[in-house]
C-alpha positions in Angstrom: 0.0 0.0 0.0 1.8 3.6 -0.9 0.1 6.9 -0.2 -1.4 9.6 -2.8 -2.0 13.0 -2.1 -5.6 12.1 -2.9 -6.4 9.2 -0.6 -5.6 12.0 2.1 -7.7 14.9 0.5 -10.4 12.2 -0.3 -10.7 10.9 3.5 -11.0 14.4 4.8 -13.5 15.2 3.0 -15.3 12.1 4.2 -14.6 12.6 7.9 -16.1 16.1 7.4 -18.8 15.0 6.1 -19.9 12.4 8.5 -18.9 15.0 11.5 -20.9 17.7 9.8 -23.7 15.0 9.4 -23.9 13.8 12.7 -23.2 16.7 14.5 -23.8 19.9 12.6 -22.0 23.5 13.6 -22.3 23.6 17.6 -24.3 26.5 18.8 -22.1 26.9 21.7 -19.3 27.6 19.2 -21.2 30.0 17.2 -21.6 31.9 19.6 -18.4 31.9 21.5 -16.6 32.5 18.0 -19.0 33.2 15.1 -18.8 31.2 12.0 -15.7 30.8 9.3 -18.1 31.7 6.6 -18.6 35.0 9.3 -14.8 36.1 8.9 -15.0 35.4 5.4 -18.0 38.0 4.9 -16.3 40.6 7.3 -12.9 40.7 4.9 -15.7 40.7 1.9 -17.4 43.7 3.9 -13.9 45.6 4.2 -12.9 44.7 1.0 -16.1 46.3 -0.7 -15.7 49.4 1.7 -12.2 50.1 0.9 -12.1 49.4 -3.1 -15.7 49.8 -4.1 -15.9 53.5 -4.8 -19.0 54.5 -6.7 -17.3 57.8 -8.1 -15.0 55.4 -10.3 -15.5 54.4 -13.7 -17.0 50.7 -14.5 -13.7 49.4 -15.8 -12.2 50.6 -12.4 -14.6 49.2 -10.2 -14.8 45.8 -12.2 -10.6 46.0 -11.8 -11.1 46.8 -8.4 -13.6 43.4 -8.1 -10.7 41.2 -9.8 -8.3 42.7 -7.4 -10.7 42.3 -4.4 -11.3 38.9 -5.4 -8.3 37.9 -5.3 -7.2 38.7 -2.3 -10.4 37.4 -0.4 -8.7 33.7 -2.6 -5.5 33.8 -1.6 -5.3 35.1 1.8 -7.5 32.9 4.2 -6.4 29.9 1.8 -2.7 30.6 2.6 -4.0 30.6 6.0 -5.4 27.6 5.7 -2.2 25.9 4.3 -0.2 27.5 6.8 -2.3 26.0 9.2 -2.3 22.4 8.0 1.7 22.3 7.5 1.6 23.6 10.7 -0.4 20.6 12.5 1.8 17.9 10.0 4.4 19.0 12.4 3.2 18.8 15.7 0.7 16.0 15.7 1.0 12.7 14.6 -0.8 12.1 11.2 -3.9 10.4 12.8 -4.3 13.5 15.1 -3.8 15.7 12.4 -6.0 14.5 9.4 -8.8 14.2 13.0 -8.0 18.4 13.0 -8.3 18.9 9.8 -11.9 16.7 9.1 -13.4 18.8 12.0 -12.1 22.1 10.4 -13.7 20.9 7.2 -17.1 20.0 8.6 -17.5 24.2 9.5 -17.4 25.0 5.5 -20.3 22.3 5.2 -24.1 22.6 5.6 -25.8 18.9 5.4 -27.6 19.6 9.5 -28.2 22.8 9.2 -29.6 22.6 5.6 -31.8 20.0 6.6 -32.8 21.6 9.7 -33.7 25.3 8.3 -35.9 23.5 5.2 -37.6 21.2 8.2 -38.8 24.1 9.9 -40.9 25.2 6.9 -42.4 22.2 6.8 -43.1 22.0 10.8 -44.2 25.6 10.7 -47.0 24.8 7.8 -47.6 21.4 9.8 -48.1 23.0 13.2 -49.4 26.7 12.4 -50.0 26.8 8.7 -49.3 29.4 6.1 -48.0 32.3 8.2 -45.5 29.9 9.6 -44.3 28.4 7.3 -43.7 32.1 5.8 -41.6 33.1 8.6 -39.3 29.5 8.1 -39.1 30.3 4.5 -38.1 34.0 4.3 -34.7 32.3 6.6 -33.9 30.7 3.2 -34.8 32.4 0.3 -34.7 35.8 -1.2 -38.3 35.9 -2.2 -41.1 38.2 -0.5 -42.6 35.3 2.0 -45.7 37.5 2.2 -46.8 36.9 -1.7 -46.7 33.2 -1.0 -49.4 31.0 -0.6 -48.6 27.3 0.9 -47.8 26.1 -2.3 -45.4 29.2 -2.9 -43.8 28.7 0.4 -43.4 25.0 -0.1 -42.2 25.5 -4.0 -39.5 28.1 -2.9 -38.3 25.5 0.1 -37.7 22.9 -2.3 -35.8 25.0 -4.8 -33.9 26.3 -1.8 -33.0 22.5 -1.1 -32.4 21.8 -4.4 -30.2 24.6 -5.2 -28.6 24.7 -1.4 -27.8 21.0 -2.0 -25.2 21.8 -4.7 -23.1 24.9 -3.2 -23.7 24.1 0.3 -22.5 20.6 0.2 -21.2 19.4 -2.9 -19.6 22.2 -4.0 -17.0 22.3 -0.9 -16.6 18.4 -0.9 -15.9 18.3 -3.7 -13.4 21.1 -3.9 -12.0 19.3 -0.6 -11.9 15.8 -2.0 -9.6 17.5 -4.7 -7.4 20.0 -2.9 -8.4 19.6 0.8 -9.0 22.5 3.2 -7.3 24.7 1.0 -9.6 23.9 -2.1 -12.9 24.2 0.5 -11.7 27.5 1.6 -10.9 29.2 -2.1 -14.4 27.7 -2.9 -16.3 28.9 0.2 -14.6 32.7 -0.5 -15.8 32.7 -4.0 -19.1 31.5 -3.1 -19.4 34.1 -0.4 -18.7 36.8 -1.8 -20.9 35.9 -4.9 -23.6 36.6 -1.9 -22.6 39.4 -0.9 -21.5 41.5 -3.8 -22.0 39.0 -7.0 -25.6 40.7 -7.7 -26.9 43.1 -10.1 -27.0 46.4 -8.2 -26.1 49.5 -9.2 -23.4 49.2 -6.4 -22.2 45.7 -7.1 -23.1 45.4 -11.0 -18.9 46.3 -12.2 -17.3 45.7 -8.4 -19.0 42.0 -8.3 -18.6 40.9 -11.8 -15.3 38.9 -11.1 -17.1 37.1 -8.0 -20.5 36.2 -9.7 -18.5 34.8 -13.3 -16.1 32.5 -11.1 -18.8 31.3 -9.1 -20.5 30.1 -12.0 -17.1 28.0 -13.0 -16.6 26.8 -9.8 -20.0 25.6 -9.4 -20.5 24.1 -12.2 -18.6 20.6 -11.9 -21.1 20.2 -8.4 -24.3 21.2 -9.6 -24.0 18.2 -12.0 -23.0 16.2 -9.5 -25.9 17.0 -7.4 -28.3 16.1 -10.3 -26.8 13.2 -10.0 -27.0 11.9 -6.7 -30.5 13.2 -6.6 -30.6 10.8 -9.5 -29.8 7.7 -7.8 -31.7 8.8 -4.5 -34.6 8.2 -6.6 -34.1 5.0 -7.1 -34.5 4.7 -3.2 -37.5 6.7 -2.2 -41.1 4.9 -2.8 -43.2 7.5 -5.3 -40.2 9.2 -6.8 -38.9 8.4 -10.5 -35.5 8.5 -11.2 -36.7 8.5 -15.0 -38.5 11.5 -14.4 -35.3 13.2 -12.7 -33.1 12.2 -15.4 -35.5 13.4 -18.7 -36.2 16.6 -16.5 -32.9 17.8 -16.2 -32.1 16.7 -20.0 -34.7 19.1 -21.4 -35.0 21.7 -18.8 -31.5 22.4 -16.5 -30.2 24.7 -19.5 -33.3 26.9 -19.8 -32.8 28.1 -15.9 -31.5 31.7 -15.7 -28.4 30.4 -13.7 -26.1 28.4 -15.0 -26.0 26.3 -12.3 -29.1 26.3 -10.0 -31.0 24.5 -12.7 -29.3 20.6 -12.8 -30.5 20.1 -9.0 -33.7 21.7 -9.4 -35.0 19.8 -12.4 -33.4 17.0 -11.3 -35.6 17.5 -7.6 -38.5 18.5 -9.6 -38.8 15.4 -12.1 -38.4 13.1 -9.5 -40.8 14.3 -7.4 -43.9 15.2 -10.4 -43.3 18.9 -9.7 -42.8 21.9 -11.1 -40.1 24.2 -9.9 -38.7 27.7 -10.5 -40.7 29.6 -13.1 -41.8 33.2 -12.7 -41.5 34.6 -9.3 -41.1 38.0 -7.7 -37.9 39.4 -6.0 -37.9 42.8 -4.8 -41.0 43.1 -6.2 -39.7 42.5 -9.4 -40.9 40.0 -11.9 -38.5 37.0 -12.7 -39.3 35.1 -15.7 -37.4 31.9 -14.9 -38.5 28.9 -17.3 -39.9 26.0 -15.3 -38.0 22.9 -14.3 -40.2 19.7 -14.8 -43.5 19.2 -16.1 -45.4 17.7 -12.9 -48.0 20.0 -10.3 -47.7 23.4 -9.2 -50.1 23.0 -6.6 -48.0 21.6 -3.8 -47.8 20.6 -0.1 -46.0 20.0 3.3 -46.0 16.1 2.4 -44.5 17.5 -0.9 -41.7 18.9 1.2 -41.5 16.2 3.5 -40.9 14.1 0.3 -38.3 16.4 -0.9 -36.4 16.3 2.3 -36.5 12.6 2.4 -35.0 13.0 -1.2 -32.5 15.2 -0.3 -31.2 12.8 2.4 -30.7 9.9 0.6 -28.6 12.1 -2.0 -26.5 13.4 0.8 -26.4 9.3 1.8 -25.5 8.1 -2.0 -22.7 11.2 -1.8 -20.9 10.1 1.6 -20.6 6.8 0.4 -19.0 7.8 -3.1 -16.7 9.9 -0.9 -15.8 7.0 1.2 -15.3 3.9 -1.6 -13.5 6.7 -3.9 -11.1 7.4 -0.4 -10.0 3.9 -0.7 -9.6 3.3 -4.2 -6.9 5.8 -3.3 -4.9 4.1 -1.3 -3.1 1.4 -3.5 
């Protein structure tokens, strides 16, 4: 048996996964010390304050966005690396890779994911509508109080869907590849794509850089995730994986993101829905296409169904991580 540099990146990302599963992001250490995603945000936050002068041209401000960007890359990744050369010294390997898993498991969302989209569903369970409005508006940009409780429950599942692939796929699979290093690059583009990659008037030049590489570094995840929803299918009585797979064939390219649309086509054909379409931001108008061909009218058991969906992907993925970890090591 001889090591490879991926047979180490591989089984961190599986330990972090099954910590992150099992045990989420303590509350007691959010609040003692925040979150890393947190201090990623407040360097995004200076960052925009400092270089994102409105009285510069476009072409400044979208240099300026380049320039941000890549300093909110480089430095807490060389942190990171720092870090992790720093712990190969002083701990023995098994201690080390232990450190590094449980670092890991903060840059993914599996618990907390499944928690937040859980409460939607409890809340239109328990208390109806206006509940499940309140659980909603913790996930999604949409105004809550234009939904109706197959609005709410439609804009859970697409926030499950979508949340799926660059809340948990994304990063494990960046940390499968490149380890903590790859997870933090990833989780800095994909933060400050939510901060400052938006259409604005503010962030339209300055966030450019952040919202384009996004898009590439989501891409490889969000057909991943299409995927495992795929094969979760299989598993769940009343969903077709058929479905899943002809829905994301036909509709995935039509969605307004590049991305957003593999995972919620995939989500929507196997569960007879339809997903996305127009909907209203800001009070704004979006004319999304649809993903799937199924009902719009939908309910909690809808949701329930999703979520059930959504944990057998996360399932089908930890066990990829795992039998891919030890293919590795040869």
């Amino acid at each position: 048996m001889t090591f490879s540099p991926l047979s180490h990146t591989f089984s961190v990302a599986c330990l972090a996964c099954a910590i992150e599963a099992t045990f989420g992001y303590p509350n007691w250490l959010f609040r003692r010390i925040g979150h890393p995603v947190m201090w990623i945000g407040a360097l995004i936050a200076r960052l925009d304050r400092s270089l994102n002068r409105p009285q510069d041209s476009a072409f400044r401000q979208r240099l300026c966005g380049i320039v941000s960007l890549a300093i909110l890359i480089s430095l807490p990744t060389l942190i990171i690396y720092t870090a992790i050369q720093a712990l190969d010294l002083l701990f023995p390997p098994l201690v080390a890779w232990g450190i590094e898993g449980a670092v890991g498991s903060t840059l993914i969302a599996q618990r907390s994911l499944w928690e937040h989209v859980r409460a939607v569903h409890t809340g239109l369970q328990k208390s109806g509508v206006p509940a499940g409005r309140k659980a909603v508006s913790m996930i999604v940009g949409r105004d809550p109080e234009q939904l109706n409780e197959a609005g709410v429950v439609r804009a859970a599942i697409e926030s499950l869907a979508e949340n799926f692939s660059d809340g948990i796929v994304a990063p494990l699979f960046w940390t499968a590849l490149f380890g903590l290093p790859g997870t933090t690059a990833y989780k800095s583009i994909n933060t400050a794509d939510s901060m400052i990659g938006h259409l604005t008037s503010r962030h339209k030049a300055f966030g450019w850089a952040s919202a384009k590489l996004d898009d590439l570094v989501n891409l490889p995840a969000s057909r991943l995730s299409a995927l495992w929803i795929f094969l979760a299918a299989f598993t769940i009585p009343g969903a077709n994986s058929t479905r899943a797979f002809c829905s994301v064939q036909r509709d995935a390219r039509n969605h307004r993101s590049p991305n957003a649309g593999w995972p919620e086509a995939a989500m929507a054909g196997a569960l007879g829905l339809k997903l996305a379409g127009p909907r209203v931001y800001d009070g704004i108008l979006v004319n999304d296409s649809w993903m799937g061909d199924g009902r719009v009218t939908t309910t909690a058991d809808d949701l329930w169904r999703a979520l059930q969906l959504y944990r057998r992907a996360c399932v089908f993925q930890g066990v990829a991580l795992a039998v891919l970890s030890g293919l590795f090591w040869f």
